[in-house]
BAKOLZA-849957 format. One line per field, with one value per residue (C-alpha): x, y, z; residue number from 0. Coordinates in Angstrom, 2 decimals. Layout:
# BAKOLZA-849957
px = [X, ...]
py = [Y, ...]
pz = [Z, ...]
num = [NUM, ...]
END
This chain:
# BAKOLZA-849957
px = [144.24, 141.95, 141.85, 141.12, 138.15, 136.76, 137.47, 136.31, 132.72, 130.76, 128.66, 131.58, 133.44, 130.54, 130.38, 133.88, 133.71, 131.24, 133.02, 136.00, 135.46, 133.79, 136.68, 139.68, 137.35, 137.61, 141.48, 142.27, 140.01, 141.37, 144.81, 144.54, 142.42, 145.55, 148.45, 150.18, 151.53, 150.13, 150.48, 149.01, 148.56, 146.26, 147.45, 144.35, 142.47, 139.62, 139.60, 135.59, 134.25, 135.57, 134.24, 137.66, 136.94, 135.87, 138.58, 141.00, 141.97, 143.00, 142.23, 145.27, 144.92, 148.16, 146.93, 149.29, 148.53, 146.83, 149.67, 152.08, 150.78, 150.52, 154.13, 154.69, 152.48, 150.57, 148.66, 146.89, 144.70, 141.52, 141.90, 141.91, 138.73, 136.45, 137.84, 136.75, 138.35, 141.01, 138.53, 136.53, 139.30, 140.38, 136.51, 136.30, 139.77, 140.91, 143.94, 145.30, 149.35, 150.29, 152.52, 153.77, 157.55, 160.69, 160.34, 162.49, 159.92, 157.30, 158.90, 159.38, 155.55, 154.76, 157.24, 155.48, 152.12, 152.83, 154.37, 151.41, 149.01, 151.95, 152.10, 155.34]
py = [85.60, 87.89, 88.42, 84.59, 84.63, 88.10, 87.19, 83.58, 85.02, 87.91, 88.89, 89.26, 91.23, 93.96, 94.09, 94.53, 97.18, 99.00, 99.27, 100.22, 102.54, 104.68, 105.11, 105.12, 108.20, 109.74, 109.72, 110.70, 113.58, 115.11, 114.49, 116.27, 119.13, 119.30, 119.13, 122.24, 120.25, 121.75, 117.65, 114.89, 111.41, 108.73, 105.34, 102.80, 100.31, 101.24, 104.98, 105.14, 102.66, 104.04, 107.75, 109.63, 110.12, 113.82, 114.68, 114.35, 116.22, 113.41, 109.86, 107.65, 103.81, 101.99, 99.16, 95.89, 92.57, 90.37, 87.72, 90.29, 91.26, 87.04, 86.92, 89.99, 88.44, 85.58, 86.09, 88.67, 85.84, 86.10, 89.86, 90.15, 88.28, 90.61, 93.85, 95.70, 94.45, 96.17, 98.07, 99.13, 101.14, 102.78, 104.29, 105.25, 106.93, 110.22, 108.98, 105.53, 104.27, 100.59, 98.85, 96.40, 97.86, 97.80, 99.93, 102.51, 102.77, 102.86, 105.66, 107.96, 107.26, 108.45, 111.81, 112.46, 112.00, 114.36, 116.78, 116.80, 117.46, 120.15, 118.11, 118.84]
pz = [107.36, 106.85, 103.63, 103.21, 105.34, 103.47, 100.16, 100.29, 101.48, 99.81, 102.87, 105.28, 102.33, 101.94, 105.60, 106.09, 102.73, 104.71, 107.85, 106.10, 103.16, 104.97, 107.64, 104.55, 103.11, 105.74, 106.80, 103.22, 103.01, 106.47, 105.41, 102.21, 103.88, 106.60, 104.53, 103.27, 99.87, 96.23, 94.93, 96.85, 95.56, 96.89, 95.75, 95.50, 93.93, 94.94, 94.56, 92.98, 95.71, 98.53, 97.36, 97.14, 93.03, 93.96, 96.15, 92.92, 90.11, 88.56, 88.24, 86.91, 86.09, 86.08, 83.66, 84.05, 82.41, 85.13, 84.28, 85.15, 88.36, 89.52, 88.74, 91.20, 93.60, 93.18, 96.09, 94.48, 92.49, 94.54, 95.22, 91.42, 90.98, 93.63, 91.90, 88.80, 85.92, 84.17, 81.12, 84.01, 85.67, 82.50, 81.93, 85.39, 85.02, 83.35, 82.05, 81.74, 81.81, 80.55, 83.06, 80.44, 79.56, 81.82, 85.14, 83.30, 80.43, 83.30, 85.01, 81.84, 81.22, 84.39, 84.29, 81.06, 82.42, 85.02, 82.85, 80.92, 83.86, 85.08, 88.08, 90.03]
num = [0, 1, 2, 3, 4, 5, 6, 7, 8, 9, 10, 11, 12, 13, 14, 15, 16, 17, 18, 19, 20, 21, 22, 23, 24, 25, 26, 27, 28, 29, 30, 31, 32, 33, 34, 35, 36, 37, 38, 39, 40, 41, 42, 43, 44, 45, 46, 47, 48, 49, 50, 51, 52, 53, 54, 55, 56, 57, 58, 59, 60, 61, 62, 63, 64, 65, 66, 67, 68, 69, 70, 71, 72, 73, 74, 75, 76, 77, 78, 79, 80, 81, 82, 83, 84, 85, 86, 87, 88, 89, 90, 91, 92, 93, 94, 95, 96, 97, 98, 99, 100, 101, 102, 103, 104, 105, 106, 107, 108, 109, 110, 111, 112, 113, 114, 115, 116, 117, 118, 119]
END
């Protein structure tokens, strides 16, 4: 319901942006300074805007085809349209994986990714 009444008007989106960036900033960076774990991973779409970009090493952009992701979940439509598109991720990212294969093909891209970045 929300997301409806937010995404249908651009003032009440900011203001609800601004209400809750800052808090989503916030929890991540105090969980990461808390935890005792050498790999964390903050999952996101909106990892620049909110502000977390400096609290990671790395940035990763999972790039799908936007028919793809409507078949997942077509409710994602109007999300799609008030994010960044897809060649704006990959330059704010450091590295970029295509989610366009079988899951098994999207899994071995990952593992190699992360054996690249000798992430555990």
């Amino acid at each position: 319901k929300l997301g409806k009444i937010v995404f249908n008007n651009k003032e009440k989106l900011l203001a609800l942006n601004e209400l809750v960036h800052p808090k989503i900033c916030d929890i991540v960076t105090d969980t990461i300074k808390e935890t005792s774990k050498t790999t964390i991973i903050v999952e996101g779409a909106l990892i620049h805007q909110v502000g977390l970009e400096d609290a990671c090493n790395h940035t990763i952009c999972i790039d799908s085809p936007t028919s793809a992701i409507l078949d997942r979940r077509p409710d994602k439509e109007i999300i799609l349209t008030k994010q960044p598109k897809a060649n704006d991720y990959i330059n704010m990212c450091n590295h970029t994986i295509k989610n366009n294969t079988s899951i098994e093909l999207f899994e071995e891209k990952i593992n190699a990714l992360f054996d690249r970045l000798n992430i555990n």
